[in-house]
C-alpha positions in Angstrom: 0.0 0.0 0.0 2.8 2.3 0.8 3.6 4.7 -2.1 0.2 3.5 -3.9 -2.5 5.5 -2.0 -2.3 8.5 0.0 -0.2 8.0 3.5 -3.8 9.2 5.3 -5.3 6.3 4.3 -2.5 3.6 4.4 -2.7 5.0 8.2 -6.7 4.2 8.8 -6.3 1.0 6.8 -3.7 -0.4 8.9 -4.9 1.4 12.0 -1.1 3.3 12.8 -0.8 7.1 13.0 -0.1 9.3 10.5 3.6 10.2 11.1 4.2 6.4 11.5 3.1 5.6 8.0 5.0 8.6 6.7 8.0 7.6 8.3 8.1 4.0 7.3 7.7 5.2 3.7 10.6 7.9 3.8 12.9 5.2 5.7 12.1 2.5 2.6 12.7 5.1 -0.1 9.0 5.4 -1.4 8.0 8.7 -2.7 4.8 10.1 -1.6 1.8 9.4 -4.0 -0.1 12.4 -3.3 2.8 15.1 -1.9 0.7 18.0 -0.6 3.3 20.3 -2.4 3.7 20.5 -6.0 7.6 20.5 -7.1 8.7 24.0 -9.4 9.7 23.1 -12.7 12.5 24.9 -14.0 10.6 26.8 -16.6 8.3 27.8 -13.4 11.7 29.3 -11.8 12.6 30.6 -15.0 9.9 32.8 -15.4 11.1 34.7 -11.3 13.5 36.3 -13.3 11.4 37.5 -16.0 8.3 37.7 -14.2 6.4 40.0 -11.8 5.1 38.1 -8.7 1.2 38.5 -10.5 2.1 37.2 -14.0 3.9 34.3 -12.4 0.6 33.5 -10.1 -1.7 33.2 -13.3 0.8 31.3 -15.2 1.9 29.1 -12.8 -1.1 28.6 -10.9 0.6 28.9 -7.7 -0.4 31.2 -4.6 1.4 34.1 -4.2 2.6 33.1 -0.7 4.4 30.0 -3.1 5.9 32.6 -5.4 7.1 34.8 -2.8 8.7 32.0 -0.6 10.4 30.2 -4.3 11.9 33.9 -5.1 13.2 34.1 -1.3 14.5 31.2 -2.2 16.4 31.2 -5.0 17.4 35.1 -4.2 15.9 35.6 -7.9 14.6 39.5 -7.0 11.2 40.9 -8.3 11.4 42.5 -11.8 8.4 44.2 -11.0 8.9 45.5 -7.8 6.0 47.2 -5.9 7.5 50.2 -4.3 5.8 51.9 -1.2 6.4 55.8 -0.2 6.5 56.4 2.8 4.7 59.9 4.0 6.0 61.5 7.4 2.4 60.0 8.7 2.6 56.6 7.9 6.7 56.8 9.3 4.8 57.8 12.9 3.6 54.7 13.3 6.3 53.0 13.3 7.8 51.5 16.7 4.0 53.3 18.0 2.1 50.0 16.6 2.9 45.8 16.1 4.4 45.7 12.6 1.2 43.8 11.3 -1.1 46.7 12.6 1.1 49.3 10.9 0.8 47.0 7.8 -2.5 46.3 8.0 -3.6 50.3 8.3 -1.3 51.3 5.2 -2.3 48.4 3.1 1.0 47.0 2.7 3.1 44.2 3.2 4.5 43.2 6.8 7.8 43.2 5.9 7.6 46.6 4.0 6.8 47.7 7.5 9.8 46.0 9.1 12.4 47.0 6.9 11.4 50.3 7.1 11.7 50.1 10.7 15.0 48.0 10.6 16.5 51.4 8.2 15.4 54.2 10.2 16.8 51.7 13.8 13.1 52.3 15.4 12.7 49.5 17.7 9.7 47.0 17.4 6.6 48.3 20.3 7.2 46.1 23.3 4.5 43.7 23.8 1.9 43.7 26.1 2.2 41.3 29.1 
């Protein structure tokens, strides 16, 4: 059964647990079936470096949370790069707010917010205890 159907049901065929039928099939060498990831192609990483984040979604049919982690990945930068500009209003709530609030009320991405924070040295808000 192992590498034939999917390891969720080898497991409540034979009445083990999950991880056990997952581990018994990665210590005989039998690749997984049904992988819950789909492996990138290299035409898929190919078109990173051509590419902006959107066209790569709708051609790839990936998430953009897939395309965002595979270009962290390889270190293949956006070609289309979103840029945010930063007015004196939106740089006052930095270090003020959590970095997902400060995200969340510009309508940008978290980690715009951090590096922006990381550049100017404002520290992150403390956290409530």
């Amino acid at each position: 059964m192992l590498g034939k159907k999917p390891d969720r049901e080898v497991a409540r065929l034979v009445g083990r647990s999950l991880a056990n039928v997952q581990i018994r099939r990665f210590l005989k060498g039998i690749p997984n079936p049904a992988p819950l990831r789909r492996p990138w192609t290299p035409k898929e990483d190919e078109l990173l470096g051509r590419l902006g984040d959107e066209e790569v979604m709708k051609q790839t049919g990936r998430s953009l949370k897939s395309v965002l982690h595979r270009r962290d990945f390889l270190g293949i930068p956006n070609p289309e790069p979103k840029r945010w500009y930063w007015k004196p209003s939106d740089v006052a709530l930095l270090g003020k707010f959590s970095d997902h609030e400060v995200a969340r009320r510009l309508g940008c991405p978290v980690r715009t917010v951090q590096v922006k924070r990381y550049h100017l040295g404002i520290s992150a808000p403390e956290a409530y205890g």
